[in-house]
C-alpha positions in Angstrom: 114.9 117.4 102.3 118.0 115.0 103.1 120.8 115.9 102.0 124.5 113.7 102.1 126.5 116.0 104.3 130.1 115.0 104.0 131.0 116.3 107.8 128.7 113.6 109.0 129.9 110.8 111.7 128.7 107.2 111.3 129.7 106.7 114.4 127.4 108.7 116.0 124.4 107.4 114.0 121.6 105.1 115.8 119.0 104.2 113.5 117.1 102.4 115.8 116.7 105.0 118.4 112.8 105.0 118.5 112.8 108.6 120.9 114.4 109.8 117.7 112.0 108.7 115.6 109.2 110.1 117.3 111.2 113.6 118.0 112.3 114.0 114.4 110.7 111.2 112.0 113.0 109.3 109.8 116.9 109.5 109.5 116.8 110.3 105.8 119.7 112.4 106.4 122.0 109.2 107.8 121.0 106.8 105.4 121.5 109.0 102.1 124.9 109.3 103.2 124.8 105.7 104.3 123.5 105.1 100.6 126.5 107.0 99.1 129.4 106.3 101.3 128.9 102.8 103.3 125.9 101.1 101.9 126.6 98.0 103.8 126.7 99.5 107.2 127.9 97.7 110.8 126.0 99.1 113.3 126.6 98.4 116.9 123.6 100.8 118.8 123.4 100.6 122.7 121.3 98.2 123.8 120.8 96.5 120.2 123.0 93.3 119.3 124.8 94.5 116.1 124.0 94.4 112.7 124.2 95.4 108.9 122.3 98.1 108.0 121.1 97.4 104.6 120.2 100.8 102.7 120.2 100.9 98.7 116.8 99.7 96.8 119.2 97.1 94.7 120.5 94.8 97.9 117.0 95.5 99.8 115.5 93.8 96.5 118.9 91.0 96.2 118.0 90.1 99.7 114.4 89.4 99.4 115.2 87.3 96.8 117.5 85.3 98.2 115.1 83.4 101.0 118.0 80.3 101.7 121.1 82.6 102.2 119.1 85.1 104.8 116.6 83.6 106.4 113.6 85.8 108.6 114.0 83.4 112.0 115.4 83.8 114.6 115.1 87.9 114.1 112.2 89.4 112.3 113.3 93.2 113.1 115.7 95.2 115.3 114.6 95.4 118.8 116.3 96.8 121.9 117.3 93.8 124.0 114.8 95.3 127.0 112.4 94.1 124.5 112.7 90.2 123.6 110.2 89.4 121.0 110.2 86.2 121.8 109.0 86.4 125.2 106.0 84.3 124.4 106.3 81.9 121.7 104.7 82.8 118.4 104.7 81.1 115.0 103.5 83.0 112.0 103.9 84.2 108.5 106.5 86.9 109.7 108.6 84.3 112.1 108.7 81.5 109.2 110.8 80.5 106.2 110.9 78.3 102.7 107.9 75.4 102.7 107.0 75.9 106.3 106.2 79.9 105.7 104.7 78.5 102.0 102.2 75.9 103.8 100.8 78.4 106.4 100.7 81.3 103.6 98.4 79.3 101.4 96.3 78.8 104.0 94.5 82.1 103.5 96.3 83.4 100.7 93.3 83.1 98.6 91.4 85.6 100.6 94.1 88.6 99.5 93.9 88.0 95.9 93.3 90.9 93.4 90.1 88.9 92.2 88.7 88.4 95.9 90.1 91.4 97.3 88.4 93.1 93.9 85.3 91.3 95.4 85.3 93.6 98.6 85.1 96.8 96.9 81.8 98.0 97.8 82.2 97.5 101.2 85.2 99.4 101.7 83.9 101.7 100.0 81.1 101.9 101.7 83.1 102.2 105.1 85.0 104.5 104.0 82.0 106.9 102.6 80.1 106.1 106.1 83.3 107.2 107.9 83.9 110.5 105.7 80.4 111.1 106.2 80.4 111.0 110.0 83.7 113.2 110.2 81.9 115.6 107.8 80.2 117.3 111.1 83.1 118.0 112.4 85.3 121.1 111.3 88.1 120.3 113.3 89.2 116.2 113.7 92.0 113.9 114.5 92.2 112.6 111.3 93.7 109.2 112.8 91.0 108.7 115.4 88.3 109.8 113.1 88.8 108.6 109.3 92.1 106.5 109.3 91.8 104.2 112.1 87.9 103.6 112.2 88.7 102.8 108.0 91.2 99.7 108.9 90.0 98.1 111.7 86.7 98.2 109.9 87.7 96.9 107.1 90.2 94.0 108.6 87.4 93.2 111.4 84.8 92.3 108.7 87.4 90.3 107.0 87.9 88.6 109.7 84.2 88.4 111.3 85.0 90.4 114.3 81.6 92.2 115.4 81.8 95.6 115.5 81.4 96.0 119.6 85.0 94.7 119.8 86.5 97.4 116.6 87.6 99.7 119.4 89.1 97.2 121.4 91.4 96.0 118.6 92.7 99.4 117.7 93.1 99.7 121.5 95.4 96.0 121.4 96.8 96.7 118.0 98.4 100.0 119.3 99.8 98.3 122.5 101.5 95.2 120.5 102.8 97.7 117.8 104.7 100.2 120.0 104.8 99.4 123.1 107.8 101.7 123.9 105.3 104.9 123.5 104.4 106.4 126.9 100.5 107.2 125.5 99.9 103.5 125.0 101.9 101.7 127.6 99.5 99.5 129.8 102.2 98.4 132.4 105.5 99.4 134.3 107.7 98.8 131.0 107.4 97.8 127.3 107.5 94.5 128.0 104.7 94.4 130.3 102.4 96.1 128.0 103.3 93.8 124.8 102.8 91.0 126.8 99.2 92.0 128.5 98.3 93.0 125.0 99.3 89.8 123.7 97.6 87.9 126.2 94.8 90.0 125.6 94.5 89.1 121.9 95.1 85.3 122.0 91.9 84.8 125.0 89.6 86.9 123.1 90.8 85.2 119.6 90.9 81.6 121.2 87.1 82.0 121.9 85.8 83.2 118.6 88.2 80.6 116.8 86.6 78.1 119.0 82.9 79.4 117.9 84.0 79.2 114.3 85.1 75.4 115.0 81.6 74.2 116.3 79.8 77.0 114.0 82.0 77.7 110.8 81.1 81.2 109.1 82.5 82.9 105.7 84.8 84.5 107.2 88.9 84.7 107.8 88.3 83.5 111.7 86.7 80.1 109.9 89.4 80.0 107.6 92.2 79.9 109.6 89.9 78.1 112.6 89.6 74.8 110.0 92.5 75.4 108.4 95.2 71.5 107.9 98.3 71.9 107.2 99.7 68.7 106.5 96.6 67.0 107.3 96.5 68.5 110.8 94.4 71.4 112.5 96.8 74.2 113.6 97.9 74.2 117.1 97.1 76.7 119.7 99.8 78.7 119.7 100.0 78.7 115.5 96.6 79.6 115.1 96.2 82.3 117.7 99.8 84.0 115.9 97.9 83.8 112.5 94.9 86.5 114.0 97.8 88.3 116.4 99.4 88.9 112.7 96.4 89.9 110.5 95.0 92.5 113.1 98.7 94.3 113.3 99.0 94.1 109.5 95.9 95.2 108.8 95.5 97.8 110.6 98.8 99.4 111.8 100.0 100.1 108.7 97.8 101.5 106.4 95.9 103.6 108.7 99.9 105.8 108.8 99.7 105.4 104.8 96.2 107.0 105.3 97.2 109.4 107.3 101.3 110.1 106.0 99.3 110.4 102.7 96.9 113.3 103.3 99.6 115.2 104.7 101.5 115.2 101.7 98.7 116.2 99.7 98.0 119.3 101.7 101.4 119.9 102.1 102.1 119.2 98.2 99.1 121.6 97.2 100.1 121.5 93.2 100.0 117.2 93.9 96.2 117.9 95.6 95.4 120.1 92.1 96.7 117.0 90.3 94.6 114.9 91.5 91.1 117.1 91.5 91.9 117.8 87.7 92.5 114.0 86.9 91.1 111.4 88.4 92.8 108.7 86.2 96.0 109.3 88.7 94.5 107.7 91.8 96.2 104.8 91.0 99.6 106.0 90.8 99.1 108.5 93.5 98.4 105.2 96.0 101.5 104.1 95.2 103.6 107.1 95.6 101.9 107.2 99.0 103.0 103.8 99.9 106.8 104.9 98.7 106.7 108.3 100.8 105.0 106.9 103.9 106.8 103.5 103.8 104.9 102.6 107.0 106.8 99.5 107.9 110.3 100.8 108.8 112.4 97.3 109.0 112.9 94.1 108.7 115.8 91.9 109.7 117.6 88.8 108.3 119.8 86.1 109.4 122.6 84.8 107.4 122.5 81.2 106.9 126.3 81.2 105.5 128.7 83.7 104.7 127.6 86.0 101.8 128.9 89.1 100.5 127.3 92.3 99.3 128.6 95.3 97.9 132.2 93.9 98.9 131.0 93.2 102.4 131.4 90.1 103.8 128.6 89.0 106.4 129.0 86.8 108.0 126.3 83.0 109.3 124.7 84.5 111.8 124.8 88.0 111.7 122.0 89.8 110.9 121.1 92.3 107.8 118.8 95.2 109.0 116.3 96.6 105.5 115.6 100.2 106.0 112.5 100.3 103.2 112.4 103.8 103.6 115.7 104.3 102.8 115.4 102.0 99.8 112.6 104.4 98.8 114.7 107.3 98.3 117.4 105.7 96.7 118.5 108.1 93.8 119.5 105.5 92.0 116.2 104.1 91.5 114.0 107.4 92.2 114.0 110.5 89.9 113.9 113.2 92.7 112.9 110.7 95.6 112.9 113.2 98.2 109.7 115.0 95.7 106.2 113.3 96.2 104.7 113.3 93.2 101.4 111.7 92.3 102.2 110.8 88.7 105.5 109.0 89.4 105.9 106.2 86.7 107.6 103.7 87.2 107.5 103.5 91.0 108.9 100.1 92.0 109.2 101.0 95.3 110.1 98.5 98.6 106.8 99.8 100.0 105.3 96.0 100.8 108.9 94.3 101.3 109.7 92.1 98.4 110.5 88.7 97.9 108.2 85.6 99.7 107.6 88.2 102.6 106.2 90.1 100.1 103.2 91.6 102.1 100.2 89.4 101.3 97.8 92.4 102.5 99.1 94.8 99.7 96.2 94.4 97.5 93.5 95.3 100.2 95.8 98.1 101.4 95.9 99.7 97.3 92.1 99.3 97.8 91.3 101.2 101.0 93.8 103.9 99.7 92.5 104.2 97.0 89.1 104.6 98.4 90.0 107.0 100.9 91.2 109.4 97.7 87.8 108.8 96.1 86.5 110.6 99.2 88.7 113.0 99.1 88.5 113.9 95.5 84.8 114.4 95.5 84.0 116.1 98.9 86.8 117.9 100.1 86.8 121.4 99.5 89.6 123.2 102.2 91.6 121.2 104.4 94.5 123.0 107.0 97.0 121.0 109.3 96.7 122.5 112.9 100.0 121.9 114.3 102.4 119.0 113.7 101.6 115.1 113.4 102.6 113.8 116.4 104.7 110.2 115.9 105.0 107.5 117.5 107.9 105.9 119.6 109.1 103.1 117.7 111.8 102.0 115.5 109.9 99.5 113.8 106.6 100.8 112.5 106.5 104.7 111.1 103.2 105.2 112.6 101.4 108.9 113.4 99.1 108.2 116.3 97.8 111.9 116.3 97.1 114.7 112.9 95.0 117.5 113.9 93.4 118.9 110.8 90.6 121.6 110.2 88.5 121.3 107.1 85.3 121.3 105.1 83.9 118.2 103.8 80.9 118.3 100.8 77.7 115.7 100.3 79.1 112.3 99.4 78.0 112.1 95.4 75.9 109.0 94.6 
């Protein structure tokens, strides 16, 4: 548990060191005494260009909501400056702001509605059933290679109409664009080398299937996007190509760790795991305690667009406000015991899928496969055992677990 040691140093702190994050996990420590003693934090990291750190639930929530004062372009995130994202042009939902971001939102919007992601249930489930079912053989299993991941990209590919010859390669892409910095997936001298072959990667293999669903339009999000106007006009190259380079990280990446983050809490929380055996009726809030605890996407940044104060702190046009959702997500002041996972926690407003316009349009399909994957879990597993520790990624930006050895003993799926 975190505690708010008084001997600490903010001027030691770097909260974007992503070796850190992979060594230790999150800085919960440093940002609950960021949340008690300097909220508003100016943070000058090597090789970073400075910025606020933003910590408390209240101004991560203020911010959000305030789209004209702190605007998502030019930075979307924190990145070291070895890394420029910008090293290839892109232009989507994450790099846009006020009517522009509006226009290419609605564009697919639809498609992640409660109603029509209600409309997929059966076929997540279904996934996520055949995916249990094949990792039932096995008494030992990565639970990322073998239940999280092959659950998302399964799920996002049909969405999408990717056939399934190419799921592997996406996780495969997905993993490079993500982190980069980690050593396992690097495909190239340096980060920058690998996000950029990975990029290039994605955008040939998604120009050809967009221009297949051009000539040959399908039910799917490929089509979607493929024949999509925005004011009156076809989406350029590089707009539309962004739009799939954005759906496959989103919907993938981050709620395969929510999967994974998730289990581990449960067999770690064993009295949570009983909870949830005893009473089905708290799957519900149990996927949402999962999103708060996990809190997959670490950060997002924000550009002032004129001075604004908060919490006494002026910032100033131009600089840019770091969100630590994680750190929003143990805020006392919102959270009864926020450093407890419990399954029944009501209310449980947490910063999980950002808040504001960037509010994550996924978040429906992501309660969904969550909720799925503890269906499965509920009726078939029967002992479970970590072996060893989750190994993290390097990154800063996503709070992802690319390996979680686990032994256990799976039952028939029930019909």
């Amino acid at each position: 548990m975190a505690t708010g040691a008084s001997d600490f140093d903010p001027s030691t702190f770097d909260l974007v060191d992503t070796a850190g994050y992979e060594r230790n996990g999150y800085p919960h420590a440093e940002w609950t005494w960021l949340r008690a003693n300097e909220p508003v934090f100016w943070h000058e990291p090597n090789n970073f260009d400075p910025f606020w750190a933003i910590t408390k639930h209240a101004d991560i929530i203020e911010i959000g909501k305030r789209p004209r004062d702190f605007l998502i372009g030019p930075r979307i995130a924190i990145f070291a400056n070895d890394l420029p994202v910008d090293d290839q042009p892109t232009r989507h939902l994450a790099t846009m702001d006020g009517a522009e971001h509006g226009k290419f939102r609605n564009v697919i919007a639809k498609r992640f509605t409660p109603r029509m992601v209600g409309a997929w249930a059966s076929k997540v489930r279904a996934i996520t059933r055949q995916t249990f079912d094949e990792a039932a053989g096995m008494a030992e299993c990565d639970f990322v290679h073998d239940v999280a991941a092959p659950i998302t990209i399964a799920v996002i590919a049909e969405m999408l109409g990717v056939p399934p010859s190419d799921w592997e390669l996406l996780f495969r892409l997905t993993n490079q664009i993500a982190t980069p910095e980690d050593p396992e997936f690097q495909q190239g001298a340096t980060a920058m080398e690998t996000l950029n072959r990975a990029r290039e990667e994605v955008f040939g293999y998604f120009h050809e299937l967009a221009m297949d669903r051009r000539r040959k339009p399908t039910d799917d999000i490929i089509s979607e996007i493929a024949n999509a106007r925005v004011d009156g006009k076809l989406l350029d190259a590089v707009e539309l190509l962004s739009y799939y380079f954005l759906l496959v990280i989103a919907g993938n990446e981050t709620t395969r760790n929510a999967m994974t983050g998730g289990l581990l809490a449960l067999v770690e929380e064993p009295g949570e795991w009983k909870k949830l055996v005893d009473d089905p009726g708290l799957i519900e809030p149990a996927v949402e305690e999962i999103v708060r605890w996990t809190t997959p996407v670490i950060q997002f940044a924000r550009t002032a667009a004129r001075d604004v104060e908060i919490r006494g702190q002026r910032i100033r046009e131009g600089q840019s406000v770091c969100l630590f959702f994680p750190s929003g997500n143990r805020d006392e002041e919102r959270f009864e015991d926020p450093f407890q996972f419990r399954i029944d926690r009501r209310p449980n407003e947490h910063v999980g899928f950002g808040r504001g316009e960037h509010l994550c349009m996924g978040a429906h399909l992501a309660r969904l496969e969550l909720r799925c994957m503890l269906e499965q879990l509920r009726e078939r597993l029967e002992e479970i055992e970590t072996v060893g520790s989750a190994i993290r990624v390097r990154s800063s930006f996503v709070g992802g677990i690319k390996h979680a050895q686990i032994r256990w003993k799976l039952g028939a799926a029930k019909d």
